[in-house]
C-alpha positions in Angstrom: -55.0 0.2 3.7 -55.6 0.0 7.3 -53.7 -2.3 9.7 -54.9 -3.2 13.6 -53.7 -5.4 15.9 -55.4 -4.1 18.9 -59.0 -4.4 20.2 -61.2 -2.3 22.5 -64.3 -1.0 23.4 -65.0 1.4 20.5 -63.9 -1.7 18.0 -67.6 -3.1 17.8 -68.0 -2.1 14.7 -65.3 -3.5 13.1 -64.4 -6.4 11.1 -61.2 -8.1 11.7 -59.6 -10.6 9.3 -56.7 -13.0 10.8 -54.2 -13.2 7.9 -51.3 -15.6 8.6 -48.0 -13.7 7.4 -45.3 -16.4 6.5 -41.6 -15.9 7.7 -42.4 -13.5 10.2 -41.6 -15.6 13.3 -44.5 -17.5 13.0 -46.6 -13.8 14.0 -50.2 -13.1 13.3 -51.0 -9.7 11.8 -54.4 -8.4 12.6 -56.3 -6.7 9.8 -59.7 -4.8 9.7 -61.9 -2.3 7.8 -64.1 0.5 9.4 -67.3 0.6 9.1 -67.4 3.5 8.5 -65.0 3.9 5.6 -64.4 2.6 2.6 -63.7 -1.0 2.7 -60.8 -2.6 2.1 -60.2 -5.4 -0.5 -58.8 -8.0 1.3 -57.0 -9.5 -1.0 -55.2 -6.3 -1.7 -54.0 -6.1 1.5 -53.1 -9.8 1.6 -50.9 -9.1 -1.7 -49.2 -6.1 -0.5 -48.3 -7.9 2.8 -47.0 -11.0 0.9 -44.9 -9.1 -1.4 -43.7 -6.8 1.5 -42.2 -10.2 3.0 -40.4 -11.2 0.3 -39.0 -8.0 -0.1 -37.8 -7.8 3.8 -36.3 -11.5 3.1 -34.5 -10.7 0.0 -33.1 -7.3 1.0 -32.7 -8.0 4.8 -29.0 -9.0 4.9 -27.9 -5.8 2.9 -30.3 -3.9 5.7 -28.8 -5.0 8.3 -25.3 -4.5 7.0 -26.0 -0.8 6.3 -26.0 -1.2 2.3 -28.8 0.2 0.6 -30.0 -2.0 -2.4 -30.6 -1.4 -5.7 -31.0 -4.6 -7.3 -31.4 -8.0 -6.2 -31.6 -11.3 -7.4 -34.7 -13.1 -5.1 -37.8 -15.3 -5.8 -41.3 -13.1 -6.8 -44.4 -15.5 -7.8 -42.5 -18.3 -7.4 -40.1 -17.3 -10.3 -36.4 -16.1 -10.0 -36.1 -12.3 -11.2 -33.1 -9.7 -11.0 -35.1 -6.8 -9.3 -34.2 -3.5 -9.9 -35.1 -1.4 -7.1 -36.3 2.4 -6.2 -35.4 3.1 -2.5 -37.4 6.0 -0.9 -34.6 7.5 0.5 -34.1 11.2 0.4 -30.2 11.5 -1.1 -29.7 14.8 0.6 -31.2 13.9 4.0 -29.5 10.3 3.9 -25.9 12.1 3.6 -26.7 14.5 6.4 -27.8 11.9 8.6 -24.5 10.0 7.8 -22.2 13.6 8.0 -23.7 14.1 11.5 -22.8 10.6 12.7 -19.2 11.2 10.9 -18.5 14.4 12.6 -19.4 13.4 16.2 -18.3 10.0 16.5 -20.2 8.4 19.4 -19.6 5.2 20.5 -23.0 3.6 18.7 -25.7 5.7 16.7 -28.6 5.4 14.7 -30.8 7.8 13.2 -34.2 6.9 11.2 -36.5 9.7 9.5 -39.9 9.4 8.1 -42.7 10.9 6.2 -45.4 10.8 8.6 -48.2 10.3 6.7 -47.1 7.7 4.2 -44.6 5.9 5.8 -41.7 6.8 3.3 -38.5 6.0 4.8 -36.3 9.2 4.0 -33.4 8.2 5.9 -31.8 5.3 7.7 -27.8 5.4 9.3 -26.0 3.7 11.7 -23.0 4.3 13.5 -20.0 2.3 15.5 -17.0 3.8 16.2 -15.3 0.6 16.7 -16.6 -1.0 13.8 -17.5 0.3 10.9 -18.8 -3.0 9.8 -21.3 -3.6 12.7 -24.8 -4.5 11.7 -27.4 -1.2 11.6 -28.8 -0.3 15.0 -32.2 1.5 13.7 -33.3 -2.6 13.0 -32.4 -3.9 17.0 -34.5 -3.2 20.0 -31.7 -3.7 22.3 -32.6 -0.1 24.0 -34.5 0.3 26.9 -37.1 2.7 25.7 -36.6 5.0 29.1 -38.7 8.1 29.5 -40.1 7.8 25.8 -42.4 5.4 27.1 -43.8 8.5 28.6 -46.0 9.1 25.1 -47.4 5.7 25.9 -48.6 6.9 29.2 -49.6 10.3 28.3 -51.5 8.9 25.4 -53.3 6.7 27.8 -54.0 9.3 29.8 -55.5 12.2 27.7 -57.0 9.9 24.8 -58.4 7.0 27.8 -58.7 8.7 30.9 -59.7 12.3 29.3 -56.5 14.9 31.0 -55.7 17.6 29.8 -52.0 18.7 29.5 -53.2 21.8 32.4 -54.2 18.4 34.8 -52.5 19.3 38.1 -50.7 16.2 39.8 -49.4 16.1 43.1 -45.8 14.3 43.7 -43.1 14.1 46.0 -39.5 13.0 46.1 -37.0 14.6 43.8 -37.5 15.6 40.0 -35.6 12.5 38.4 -35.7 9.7 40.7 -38.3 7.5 41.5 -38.3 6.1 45.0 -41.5 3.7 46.1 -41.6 5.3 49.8 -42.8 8.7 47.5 -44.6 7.2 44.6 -46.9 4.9 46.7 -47.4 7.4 49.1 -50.9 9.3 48.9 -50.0 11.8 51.2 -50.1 15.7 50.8 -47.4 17.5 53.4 -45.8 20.8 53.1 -43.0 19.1 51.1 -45.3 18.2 47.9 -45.1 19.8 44.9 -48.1 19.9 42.3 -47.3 20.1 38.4 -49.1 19.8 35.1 -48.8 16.9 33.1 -47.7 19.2 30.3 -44.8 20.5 32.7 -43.9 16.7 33.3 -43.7 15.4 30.5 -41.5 18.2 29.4 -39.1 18.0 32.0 -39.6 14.2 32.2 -40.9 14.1 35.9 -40.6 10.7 36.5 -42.6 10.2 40.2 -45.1 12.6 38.5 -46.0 10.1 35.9 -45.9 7.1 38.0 -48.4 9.2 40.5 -50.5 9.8 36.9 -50.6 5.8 36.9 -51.9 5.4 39.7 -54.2 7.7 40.1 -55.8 8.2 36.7 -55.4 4.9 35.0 -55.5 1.2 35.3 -52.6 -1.1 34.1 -54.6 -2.7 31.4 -54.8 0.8 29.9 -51.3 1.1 29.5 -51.2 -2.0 28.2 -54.0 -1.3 25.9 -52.1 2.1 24.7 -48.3 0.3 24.5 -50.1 -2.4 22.0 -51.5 0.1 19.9 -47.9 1.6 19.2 -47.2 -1.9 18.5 -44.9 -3.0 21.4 -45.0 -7.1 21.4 -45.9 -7.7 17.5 -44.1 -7.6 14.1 -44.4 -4.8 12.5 -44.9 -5.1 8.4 -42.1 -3.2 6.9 -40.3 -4.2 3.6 -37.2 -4.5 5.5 -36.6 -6.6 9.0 -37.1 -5.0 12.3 -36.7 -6.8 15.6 -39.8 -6.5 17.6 -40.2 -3.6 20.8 -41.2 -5.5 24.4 -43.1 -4.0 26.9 -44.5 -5.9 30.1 -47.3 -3.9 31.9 -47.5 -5.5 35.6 -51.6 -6.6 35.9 -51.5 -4.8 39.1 -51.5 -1.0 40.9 -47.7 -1.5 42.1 -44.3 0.1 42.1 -43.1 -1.8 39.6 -46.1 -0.1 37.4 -44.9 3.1 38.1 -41.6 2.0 36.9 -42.8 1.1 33.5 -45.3 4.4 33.4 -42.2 6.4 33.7 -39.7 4.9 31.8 -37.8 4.2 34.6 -37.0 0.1 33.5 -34.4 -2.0 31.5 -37.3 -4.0 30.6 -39.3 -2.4 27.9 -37.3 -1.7 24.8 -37.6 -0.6 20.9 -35.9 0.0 17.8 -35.3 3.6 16.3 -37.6 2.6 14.0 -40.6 1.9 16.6 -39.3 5.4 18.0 -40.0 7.3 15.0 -43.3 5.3 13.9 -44.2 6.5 17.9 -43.5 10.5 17.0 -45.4 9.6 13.4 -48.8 8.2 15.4 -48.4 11.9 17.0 -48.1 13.7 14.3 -50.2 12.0 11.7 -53.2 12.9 13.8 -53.5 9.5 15.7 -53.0 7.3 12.7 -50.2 5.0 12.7 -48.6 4.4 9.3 -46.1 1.4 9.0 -42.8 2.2 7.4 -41.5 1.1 3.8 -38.3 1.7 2.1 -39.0 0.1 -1.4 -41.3 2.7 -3.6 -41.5 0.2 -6.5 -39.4 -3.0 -8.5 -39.1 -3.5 -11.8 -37.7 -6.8 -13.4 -34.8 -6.7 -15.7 -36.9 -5.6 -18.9 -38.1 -3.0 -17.2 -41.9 -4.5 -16.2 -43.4 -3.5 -12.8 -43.5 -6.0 -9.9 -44.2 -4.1 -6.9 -45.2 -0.7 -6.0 -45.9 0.3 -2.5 -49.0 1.5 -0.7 -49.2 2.7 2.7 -49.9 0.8 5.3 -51.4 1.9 8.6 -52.5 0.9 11.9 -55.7 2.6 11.8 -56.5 5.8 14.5 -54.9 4.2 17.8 -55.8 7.6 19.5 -58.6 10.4 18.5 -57.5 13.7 16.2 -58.0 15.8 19.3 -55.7 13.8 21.7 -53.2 13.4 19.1 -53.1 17.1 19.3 -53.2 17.6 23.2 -50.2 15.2 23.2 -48.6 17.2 20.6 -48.9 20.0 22.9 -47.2 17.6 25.4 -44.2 17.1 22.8 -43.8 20.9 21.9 -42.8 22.1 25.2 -40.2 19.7 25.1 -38.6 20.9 22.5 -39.7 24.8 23.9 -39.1 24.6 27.4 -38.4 21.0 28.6 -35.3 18.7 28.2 -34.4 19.2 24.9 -34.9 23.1 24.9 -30.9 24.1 24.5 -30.5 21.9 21.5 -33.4 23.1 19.6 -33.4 26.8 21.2 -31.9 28.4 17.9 -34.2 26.5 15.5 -36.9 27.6 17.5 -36.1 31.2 18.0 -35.2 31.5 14.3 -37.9 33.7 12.4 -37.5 31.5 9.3 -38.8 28.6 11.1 -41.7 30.0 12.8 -44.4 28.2 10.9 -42.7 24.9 11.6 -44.0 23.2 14.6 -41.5 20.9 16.2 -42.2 18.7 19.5 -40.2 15.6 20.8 -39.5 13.5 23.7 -36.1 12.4 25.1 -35.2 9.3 27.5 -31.6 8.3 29.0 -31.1 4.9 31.0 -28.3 2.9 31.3 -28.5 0.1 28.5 -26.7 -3.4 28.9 -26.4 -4.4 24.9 -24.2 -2.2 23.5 -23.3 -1.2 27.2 -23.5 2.7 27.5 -25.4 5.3 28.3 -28.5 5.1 26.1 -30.3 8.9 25.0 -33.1 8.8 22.8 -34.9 11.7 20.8 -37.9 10.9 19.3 -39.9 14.0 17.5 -41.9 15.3 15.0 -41.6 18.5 12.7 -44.2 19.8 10.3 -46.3 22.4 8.2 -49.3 22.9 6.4 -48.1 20.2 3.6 -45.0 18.0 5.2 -45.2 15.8 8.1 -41.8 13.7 9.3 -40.7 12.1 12.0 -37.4 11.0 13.4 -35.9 8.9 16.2 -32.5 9.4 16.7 -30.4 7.4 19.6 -26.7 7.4 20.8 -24.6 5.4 23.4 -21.7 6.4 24.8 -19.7 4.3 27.1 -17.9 7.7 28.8 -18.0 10.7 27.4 -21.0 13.0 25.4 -20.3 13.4 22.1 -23.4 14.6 20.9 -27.2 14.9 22.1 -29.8 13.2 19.8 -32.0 15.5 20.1 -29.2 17.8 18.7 -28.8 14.9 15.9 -33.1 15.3 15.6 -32.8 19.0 15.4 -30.0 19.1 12.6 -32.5 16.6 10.6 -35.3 19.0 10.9 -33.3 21.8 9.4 -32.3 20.1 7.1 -35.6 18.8 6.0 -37.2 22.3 6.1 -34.6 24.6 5.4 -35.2 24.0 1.8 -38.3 24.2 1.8 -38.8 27.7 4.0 -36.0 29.0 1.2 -38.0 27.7 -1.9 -41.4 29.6 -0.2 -39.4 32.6 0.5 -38.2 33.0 -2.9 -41.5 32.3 -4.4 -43.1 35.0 -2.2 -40.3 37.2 -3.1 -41.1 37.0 -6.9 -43.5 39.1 -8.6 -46.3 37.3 -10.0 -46.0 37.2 -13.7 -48.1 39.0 -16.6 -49.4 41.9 -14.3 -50.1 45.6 -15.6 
C-alpha cells in the first residue's frame, strides 16, 4: 500500500484520495495509486490506517514510557477487547541496543532500527542518565536535525537538479563554518577550494552545500525534497511520533544556505524520522512508514489486526537513490564517521555488506547538550535495515552514535555472515 503526501510535476498521472485520519492532530494524510501499478483498494488502506490509530492510542502511553506491550485492554470496532499483542521487535537486537546505552551512559540516548523494506521496527531504546523513568526520546523531535539535513539537499540535488556525486563545487571559508561574507560570495581568488559533492557530504562541508543551494537549486526544491521525507506531516505509525519541522526560506538567501547545510536550530526530527530518512536511501527511493505491531489477537485467540506495509511511494528515482548511497558510503569509508566504522569495514567477513551513513552535531536547547546524530543504512543481497541513533551530552563524550550505529550493524549481520559461512563450509549432502 502506497502512501504520498507530496505533489510534483511527474504526479500527473496519479490519483490522490484525501482520507481524513481521526486523532491525529486534526492532520490530513494524502493517499494515491500509480497508474501504473496495481491499484490500490481504498478501503484497504482506509482500514489499515484506522486500525493503525487505535493501536498508536491504545499503546502510546506504554511507548512513550519505554515499556513494550504485550497486551492491552482498548476499544476495536467499537467493542472493548483484551488484545494480545506480537511486537516486531528483534529480542536479540533490542537487548544490544539497550547494553550499549547501559555501558556508555550518556547523558540522553536513543537508538531506533528498522527493516528497510517493510518497515518492521527491530528495535527501539531510550536512555537518561538522570532518570531512568524519562519518557523515550526516539518518539520527540526536539533535535535539531544538523548536517543530516544534508540527504535532503543531496537528494534534491542528484534526483532534481541531475549531479553527480563527481560534481565539482567551488567554496570558500573554512571546512565547518558557515560565514555569509563566503557563502554569498560568487567570487573565485587564489583562496578557493573546489570539491565534489561526494567529498562534501562526506566530510560534511557545510559552505560547500550552502554554495550547492545556491547555485544548483531553488528553495522550493528543497522544500519539495524535505516534504517527501515527510518533514511538517504525521507520519502513520502504530505508535505516536511527534512530527519533524523544517522551514525552507522562499528566497535565494543566507538563511537558505543555513537550512541546506544543516547549520540551524530550526529544523528538527525524531530518531525515528532519522532512520525512515536512511530507509528512503536504501529501499531504492521508496519510503516505507514504520510499525511495531505485526498482528493482535483477542482473548480467544481470533485475529484482529495484522500489519501491512505502508509506504510513501518512490520520493526519489532507483538511480538517485543509489548515487546518494554512494554519497552515504564514503561517510562511513572516508568521511566523518570513518574511525568508528574503520574495523567493520576493513573486516573480510563483512565485505559483502554495504554500509553508508550520515552524521550531524549542533548545539540542541531541549534536552540542552550537544546533539550528534548517525543516521545509516547497512545491507546485502536479502536484508535491508536502517538505524538512527542520537546522543546528548551536556560535557563530556561518552560515546559516538555512529559508534552506537556501527555496533547495531554487527550485530544485525554478524549472524548472518556466520550462518552463510557455515553453510558454505558444509558439504552438500548425498554426493558420490
Amino acid at each position: 500500500m502506497k502512501l504520498k503526501s507530496r505533489s510534483d510535476a511527474r504526479s500527473k498521472s496519479l490519483k490522490f484520495l484525501l482520507i481524513p485520519v481521526a486523532m491525529m492532530a486534526c492532520a490530513f494524510l494524502f493517499f494515491r495509486t500509480n497508474s501504473g501499478e496495481e491499484t490500490v483498494r481504498e478501503d484497504k488502506l482506509k482500514s489499515q490506517l484506522e486500525q493503525r490509530v487505535e493501536i498508536s492510542k491504545g499503546i502510546g502511553s506504554a511507548i512513550r514510557s519505554n515499556k513494550l506491550p504485550e497486551n492491552m485492554e482498548m476499544e476495536w470496532d467499537g467493542k472493548p477487547v483484551k488484545a494480545q499483542l506480537k511486537l516486531s521487535i528483534d529480542g536479540e537486537l533490542q537487548k544490544e541496543a539497550e547494553k550499549l546505552l547501559r555501558t556508555y551512559k550518556p547523558d540522553y540516548a536513543a537508538i531506533f532500527m528498522m527493516d528497510a523494506v517493510s518497515g518492521r521496527v527491530l528495535a527501539m531504546t531510550s536512555f537518561q542518565k538522570d532518570d531512568p523513568n524519562a519518557e523515550n526520546w526516539n518518539l520527540k523531535s526536539n533535535f535539531p536535525a544538523a548536517s543530516v539535513f544534508k540527504v535532503v539537499t543531496a537528494t534534491a540535488a542528484v534526483d532534481k537538479a541531475g549531479v553527480s556525486p563527481q560534481h565539482k563545487i567551488h567554496f570558500n571559508g573554512g571546512n565547518y563554518t558557515l560565514y555569509r561574507k563566503n557563502v554569498m560570495s560568487d567570487k573565485v581568488n587564489k583562496w578557493t577550494r573546489a570539491i565534489t559533492l561526494k567529498e562534501a557530504f562526506a566530510r560534511s562541508i557545510n559552505t560547500a552545500f550552502g554554495r550547492l543551494s545556491l547555485e544548483t537549486l531553488h528553495p522550493v526544491d528543497i522544500n519539495d525534497y524535505a516534504n517527501r521525507f515527510m518533514f511538517n506531516q504525521e507520519i502513520p505509525a502504530d505508535f505516536p511520533i511527534e512530527m519533524g519541522v523544517a522551514y525552507v526560506p522562499p528566497e535565494r538567501s543566507f538563511e537558505l544556505t543555513e537550512v541546506a547545510s544543516g547549520f540551524n536550530k530550526t529544523n528538527r526530527m525524531s530518531p525515528v524520522q532519522g532512520a525512515m530518512i536512511a530507509a528512503a536511501v536504501a529501499n531504492e527511493g521508496k519510503m516505507v512508514i514504520p510499525y511495531l505491531v505485526e498482528n493482535m489477537k483477542d482473548d480467544q485467540g481470533q485475529s484482529l489486526y495484522h500489519a501491512e506495509t505502508l509506504d510513501n511511494g518512490h520520493i526519489m528515482t532507483a538511480e538517485s537513490a543509489m548515487k546518494v548511497r554512494e554519497l552515504m558510503e564514503e561517510t562511513v569509508t572516508a568521511g566523518t564517521s570513518r574511525k568508528s566504522f574503520r574495523n567493520l569495514v576493513r573486516n573480510k567477513k563483512f565485505k559483502t555488506i554495504e554500509m553508508g551513513g550520515k552524521t550531524g552535531h549542533l548545539t540542541g536547547e531541549n534536552p540542552r547538550g550537544r546533539v550528534d546524530w548517525f543516521v545509516g543504512y547497512a545491507m546485502d543481497d536479502t536484508n535491508r535495515v536502517a538505524i538512527a541513533a542520537v546522543s546528548i551530552n551536556k560535557e563530556k563524550w561518552t560515546v559516538k552514535s555512529a559508534e552506537l550505529g556501527k555496533n547495531m550493524f554487527k550485530k544485525f549481520f554478524g549472524p548472518i555472515i556466520q550462518d552463510r559461512m557455515i553453510s558454505s563450509s558444509t558439504p552438500a549432502a548425498g554426493r558420490n
